[in-house]
C-alpha positions, 0 to 999 in steps of 0.5 A, spaced: 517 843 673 512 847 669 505 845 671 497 847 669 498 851 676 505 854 676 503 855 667 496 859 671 500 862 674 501 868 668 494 870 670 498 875 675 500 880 669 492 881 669 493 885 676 496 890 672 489 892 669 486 898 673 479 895 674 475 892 679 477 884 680 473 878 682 476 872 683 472 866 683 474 858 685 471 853 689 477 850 691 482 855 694 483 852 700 484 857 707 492 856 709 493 858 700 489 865 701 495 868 703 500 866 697 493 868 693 494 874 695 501 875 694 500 872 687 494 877 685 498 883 688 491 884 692 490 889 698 490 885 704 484 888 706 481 884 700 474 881 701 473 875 701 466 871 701 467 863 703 461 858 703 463 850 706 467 846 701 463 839 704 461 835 699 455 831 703 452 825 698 460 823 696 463 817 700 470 817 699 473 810 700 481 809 699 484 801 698 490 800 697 494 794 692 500 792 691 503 792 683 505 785 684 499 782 686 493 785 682 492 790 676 488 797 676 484 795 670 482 788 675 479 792 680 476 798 677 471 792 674 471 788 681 469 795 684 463 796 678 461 789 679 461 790 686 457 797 686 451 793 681 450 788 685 449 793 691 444 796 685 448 803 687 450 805 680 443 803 676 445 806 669 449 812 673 455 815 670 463 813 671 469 817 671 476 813 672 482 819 672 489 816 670 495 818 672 498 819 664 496 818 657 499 811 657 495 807 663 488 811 660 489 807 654 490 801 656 485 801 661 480 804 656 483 799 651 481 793 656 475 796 660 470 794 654 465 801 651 467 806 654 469 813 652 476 816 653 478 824 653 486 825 654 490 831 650 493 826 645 487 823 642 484 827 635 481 833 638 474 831 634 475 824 636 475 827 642 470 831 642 465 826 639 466 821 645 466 826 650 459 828 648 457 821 647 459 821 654 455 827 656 448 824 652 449 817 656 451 812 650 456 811 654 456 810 661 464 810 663 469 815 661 476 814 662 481 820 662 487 823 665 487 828 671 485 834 666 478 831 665 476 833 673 476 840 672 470 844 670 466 837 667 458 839 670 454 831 669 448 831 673 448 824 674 455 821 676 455 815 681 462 813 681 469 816 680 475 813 680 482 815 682 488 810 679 495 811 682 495 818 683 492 824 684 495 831 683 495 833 691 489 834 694 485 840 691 486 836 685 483 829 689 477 834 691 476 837 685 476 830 680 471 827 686 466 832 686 465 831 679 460 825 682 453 827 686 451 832 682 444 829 681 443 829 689 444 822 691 449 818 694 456 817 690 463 813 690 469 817 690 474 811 691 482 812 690 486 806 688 492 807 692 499 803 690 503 801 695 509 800 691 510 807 689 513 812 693 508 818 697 508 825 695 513 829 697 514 832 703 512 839 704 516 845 699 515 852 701 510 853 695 505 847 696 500 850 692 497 842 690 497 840 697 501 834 696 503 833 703 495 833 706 494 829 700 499 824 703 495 825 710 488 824 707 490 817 704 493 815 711 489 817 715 485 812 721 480 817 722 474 820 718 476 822 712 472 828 712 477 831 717 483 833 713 479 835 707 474 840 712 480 842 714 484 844 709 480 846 705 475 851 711 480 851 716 475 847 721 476 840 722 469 836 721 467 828 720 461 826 716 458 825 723 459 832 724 457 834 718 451 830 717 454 827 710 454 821 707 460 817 711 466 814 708 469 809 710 472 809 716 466 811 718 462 806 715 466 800 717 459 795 717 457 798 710 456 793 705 460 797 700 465 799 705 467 792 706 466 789 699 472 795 697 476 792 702 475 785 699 477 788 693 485 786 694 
């Protein structure tokens, strides 16, 4: 299957070139280095500089629903309400990622005023509400997956995952849209139940999909699996001093209004 990543994959050719190449990516976890490498036809005494991925301000928070009992569109507004009456968004943005085109459309279609970005809407329509976006006229965008790569909001409070994320650098990557203003914010991932988990682990897992799999059933501090996938070092947001998630932060009121959300 032809993907964003395996499509990125041609940037190869350019190692043909003879001059001085960097390569800079935020989201390139440790045990991928090596395929990196491999890919870029790079000298295994390549330098690399890594700083931490940790995104201390962002809460992660994972809830599963089954299709027969509730609808997205009922627990993204459930999960909106419940983060206003705890004054936690206070005109801060929502990003709400989609699996594909036709769930961003019904969502959006029934969430009320909210902008939409996916590829199939008119590139100046397109344009036009992602900008609104940006300038606050709206505070919600609803797009899919391709929306949570390289958008660089300030004061986004709430990112929401529906059903599905494309492994776990994705799930990183469209969280971190969230927090850039400094404060505390939202990554919660809407779970189905009904459907099937990732796969199991190919030899060439360059989405991260079976440690996507573990993070979303994890019983300990979400923090660990994304550190260590990410950093190579396991660490909790004790550890780490960061906003808890909420495996640890049970009590939170946030924690337990999400956990009533289904």
């Amino acid at each position: 299957m032809q993907t964003f990543r395996t499509k990125f994959q041609a940037l190869s050719q350019l190692t043909v070139l003879d001059v001085q190449k960097v390569f800079i990516t935020g989201t390139l976890p440790v045990g991928l280095e090596e395929a990196f490498f491999r890919e870029m036809s790079l000298p295994s005494h390549t330098i690399v500089l890594r700083a931490p991925s940790h995104q201390l301000n962002i809460s992660y928070h994972i809830v599963g629903y089954s299709k027969k009992n509730s609808e997205p569109i009922s627990l993204i507004s459930a999960a909106i309400r419940l983060l206003n009456r705890h004054h936690f968004l206070d005109g801060r943005k929502i990003i709400i990622l989609c699996p594909n085109i036709s769930l961003a459309d019904r969502i959006a279609n029934r969430l009320g005023p909210c902008a939409i970005s996916h590829s199939n809407r008119p590139e100046g329509t397109k344009d036009e509400k992602e900008r609104l976006w940006f300038e606050g006229h709206y505070d919600i965008m609803v797009a899919t997956n391709g929306f949570s790569q390289g958008v660089d909001a300030p004061n986004v409070g709430l990112v929401i995952y529906v059903d599905h994320g494309y492994g776990l650098i994705n799930i990183i990557q469209g969280m971190g849209r969230a927090a850039r203003d400094g404060n505390r914010a939202i990554g919660l991932y809407f779970r189905n139940l009904d459907a099937s988990g990732y796969p199991t682990k190919s030899h060439n897992d360059y989405e991260c999909l079976e440690d996507a799999q573990r993070w979303l059933e994890t019983k300990q501090c979400r923090r660990l699996i994304l550190s260590e996938v990410m950093d190579g070092r396991a660490q909790s947001c004790t550890d780490l001093d960061a906003v808890p998630c909420d495996i640890c932060s049970p009590d939170d009121p946030i924690t337990q209004g999400t956990k009533l959300l289904f």
